[in-house]
N, C-alpha and C positions, 0 to 999 in steps of 0.2 A: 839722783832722782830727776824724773822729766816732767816738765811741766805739764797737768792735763789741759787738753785740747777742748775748744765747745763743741759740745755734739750739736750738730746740724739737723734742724726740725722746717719741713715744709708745710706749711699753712696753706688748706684746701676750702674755700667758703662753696658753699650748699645750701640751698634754698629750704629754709623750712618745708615740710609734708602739709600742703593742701595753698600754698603760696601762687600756686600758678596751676591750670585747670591742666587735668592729666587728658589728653588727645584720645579719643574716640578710637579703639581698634577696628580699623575695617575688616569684614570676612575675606577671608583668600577666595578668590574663584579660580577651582578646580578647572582644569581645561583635559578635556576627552582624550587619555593616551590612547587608546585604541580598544579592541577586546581582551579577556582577562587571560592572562599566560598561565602555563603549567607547569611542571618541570615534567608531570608524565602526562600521558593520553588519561583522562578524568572515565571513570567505569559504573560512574550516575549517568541519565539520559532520560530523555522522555518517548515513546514508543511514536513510530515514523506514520502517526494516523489522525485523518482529521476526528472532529468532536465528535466522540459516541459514547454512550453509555459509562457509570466509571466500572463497570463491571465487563464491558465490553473487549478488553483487548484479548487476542487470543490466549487461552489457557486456565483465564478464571470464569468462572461458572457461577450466576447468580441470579438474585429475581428481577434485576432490571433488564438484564438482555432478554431472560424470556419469555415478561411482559413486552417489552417493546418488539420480542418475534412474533409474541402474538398479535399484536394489532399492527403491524403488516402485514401477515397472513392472512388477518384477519378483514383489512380493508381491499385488500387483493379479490379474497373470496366474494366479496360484496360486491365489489366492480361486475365479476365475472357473471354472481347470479342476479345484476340490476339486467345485464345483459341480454341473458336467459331469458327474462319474463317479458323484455318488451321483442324477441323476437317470439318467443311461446302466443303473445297476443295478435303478432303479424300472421303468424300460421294459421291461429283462429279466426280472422279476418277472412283469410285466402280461402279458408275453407267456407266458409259462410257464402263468401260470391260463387264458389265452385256447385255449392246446392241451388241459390240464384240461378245459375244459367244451365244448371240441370233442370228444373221448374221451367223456365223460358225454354226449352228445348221441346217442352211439348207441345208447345207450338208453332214451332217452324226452326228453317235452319239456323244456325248462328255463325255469326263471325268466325273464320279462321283465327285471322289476329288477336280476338276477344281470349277465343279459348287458349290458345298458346300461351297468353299472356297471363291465363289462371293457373295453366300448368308450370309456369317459370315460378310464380308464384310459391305454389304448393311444392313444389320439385326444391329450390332454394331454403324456402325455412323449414323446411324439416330437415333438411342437410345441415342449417349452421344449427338448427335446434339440438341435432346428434351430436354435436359436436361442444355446444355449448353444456349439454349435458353432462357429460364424459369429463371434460374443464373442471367446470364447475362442481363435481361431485369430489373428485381429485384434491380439490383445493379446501372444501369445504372438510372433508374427513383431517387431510393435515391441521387445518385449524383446530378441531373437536380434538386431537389429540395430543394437540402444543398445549390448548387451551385445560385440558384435562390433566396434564401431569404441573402446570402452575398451581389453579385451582385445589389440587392434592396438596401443595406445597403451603399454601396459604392457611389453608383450611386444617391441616394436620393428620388428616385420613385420607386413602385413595377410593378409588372410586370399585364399585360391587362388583364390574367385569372387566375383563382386562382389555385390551387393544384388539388382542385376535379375536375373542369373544363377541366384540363387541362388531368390528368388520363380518364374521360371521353370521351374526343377528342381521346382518342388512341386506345379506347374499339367498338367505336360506325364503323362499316362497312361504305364506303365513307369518313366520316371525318377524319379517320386514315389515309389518305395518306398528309391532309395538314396542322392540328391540330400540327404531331409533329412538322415539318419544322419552321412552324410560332414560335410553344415554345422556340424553337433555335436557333432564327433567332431575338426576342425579347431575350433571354439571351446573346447572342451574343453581341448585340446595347448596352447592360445594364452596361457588363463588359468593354468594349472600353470607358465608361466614356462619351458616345453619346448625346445631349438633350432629352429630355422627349419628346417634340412636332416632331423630326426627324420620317420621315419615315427611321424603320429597312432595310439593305440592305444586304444582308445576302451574307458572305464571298466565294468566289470560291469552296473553299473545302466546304464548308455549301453546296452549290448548285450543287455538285456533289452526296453527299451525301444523298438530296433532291430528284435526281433522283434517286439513286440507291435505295432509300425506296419505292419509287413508284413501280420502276423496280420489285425490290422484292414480292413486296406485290401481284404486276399482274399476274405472274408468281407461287406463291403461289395458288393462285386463280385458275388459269387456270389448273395447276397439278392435282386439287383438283376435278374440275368440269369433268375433261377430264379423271378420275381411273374412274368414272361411265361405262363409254364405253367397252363393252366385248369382241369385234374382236381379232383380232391377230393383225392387223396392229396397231391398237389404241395402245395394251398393249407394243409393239415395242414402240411406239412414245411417250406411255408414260414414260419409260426409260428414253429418251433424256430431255424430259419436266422436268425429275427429275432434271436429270444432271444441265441444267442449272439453275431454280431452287434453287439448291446449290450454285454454282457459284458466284450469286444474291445475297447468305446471307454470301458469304463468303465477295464481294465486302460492304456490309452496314455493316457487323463487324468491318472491318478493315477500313472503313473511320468513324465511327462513334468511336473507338477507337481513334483517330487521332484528330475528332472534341473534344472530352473529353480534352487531350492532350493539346491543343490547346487553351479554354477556363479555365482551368486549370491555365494556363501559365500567362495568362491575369490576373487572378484575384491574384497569389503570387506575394509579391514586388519584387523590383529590385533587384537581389540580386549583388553587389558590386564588388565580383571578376570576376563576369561574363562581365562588362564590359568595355571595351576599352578603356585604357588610350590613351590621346592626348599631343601633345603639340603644341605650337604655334612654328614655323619655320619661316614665315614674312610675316610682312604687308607690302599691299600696296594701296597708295594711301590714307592712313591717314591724318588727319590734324595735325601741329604739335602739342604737347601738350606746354599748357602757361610757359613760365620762369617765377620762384618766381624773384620777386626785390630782390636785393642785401642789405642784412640787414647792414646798417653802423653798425662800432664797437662800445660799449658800449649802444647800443641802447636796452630796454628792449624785454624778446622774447616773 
């Protein structure tokens, strides 16, 4: 038998837990590896275009891109017919000095240079006024018709005539004085959020505007019919006929710049900072509002 051996024990001391204060972990600071790796080419992205609309990027189709196409169109068109009226007023001007020095003509000669410079005059704005017309008529139908199929959109019913119907109402001699009013007078009812079954009732500025296209259009008319006439007196009064005339298209410019504006305004949302914080300051004549009961202590809540 062998004698047993001492088993061998190592004695380890260890501080008691809470004996010396445990050292504060600092946070690791992350240091910038570079951009984030793949193992393949990533088939998420964001489309190669600055800030537009979120409806905006090509292929979706929605109300914010054709609000926001509308009032580009819409502010374009306004540029074009502010344009319009201040040279439609220069033309009336021109023609005003032009009956001036037809009047002074009867007695004695005039100026070469005077009259050349009334004929640049009248020669000039009625050139860009051709032009501005034609522009501006252009621009103003695309608007009526961007503005007219949102309008539908909103509103939930379209509108009583269609696009060609409604270009046709403005071509056809007679109809053109009430074809457009009515188109604007239904876009008008459409944008205000109106019932489908309401008769349209078309806004103050609408109905000035209604006149002054009438106005316009009569006036056009009669200038036209009235250059036939050879006398001296005629070609005299035809001057003035011009004049006003003008006047006429300066007036349907600038309110029908204003109707745009206006319709315009209606169909963009609210926009927020525009407006008007309130606060309540006091009631009166309220009822009181009810007292809770009085919860006893240790009752469950």
């Amino acid at each position: 038998m062998q004698p047993l051996q001492p088993m061998r024990v190592d004695w380890v001391a260890t501080p008691p837990p809470g004996a010396h204060p445990q050292p504060r972990s600092r946070p690791q600071r992350l240091s910038y590896g570079g951009p984030p790796r793949y193992p393949a080419p990533p088939r998420w992205g964001f489309p190669l275009l600055a800030w537009r609309w979120p409806t905006a990027v090509p292929g979706a189709v929605g109300r914010a891109d054709s609000v926001d196409g509308v009032r580009r169109l819409g502010r374009t068109a306004q540029n074009s017919l502010w344009l319009l009226g201040f040279v439609a007023v220069w033309g009336a001007l021109s023609e005003v000095w032009r009956y001036v020095l037809v009047a002074m003509s009867r007695f004695g000669a005039l100026s070469a240079g005077v009259v050349s410079a009334s004929d640049a005059m009248v020669v000039s704005s009625s050139a860009i006024m051709v032009t501005g017309c034609v522009l501006s008529l252009v621009l103003t139908l695309l608007w009526v018709r961007r503005a007219r199929n949102v309008a539908a959109t909103l509103a939930g019913y379209g509108p009583s005539r269609s696009d060609t119907a409604a270009v046709a109402g403005l071509l056809v001699p007679g109809l053109n004085l009430v074809v457009p009013g009515s188109v604007l007078a239904e876009l008008e009812h459409a944008v205000a959020r109106r019932p489908a079954g309401e008769r349209p009732r078309p806004s103050r500025l609408l109905r000035w505007w209604w006149g002054l296209w009438i106005a316009s259009a009569l006036m056009f008319t009669t200038s036209v019919l009235w250059s036939f006439r050879d006398s001296t007196q005629a070609l005299a009064d035809g001057v003035l006929l011009h004049a006003f005339a003008d006047l006429a298209l300066a007036g349907v410019a600038i309110t029908t710049a204003l109707v745009v504006r206006r319709i315009t305004t209606l169909l963009l949302p609210v926009d927020a900072a525009s407006v008007r914080l309130m606060r309540v300051v006091e009631v009166k004549d309220a009822p009181e509002p009810p007292l809770r009961p009085i919860r006893a202590s240790g009752s469950p809540r």
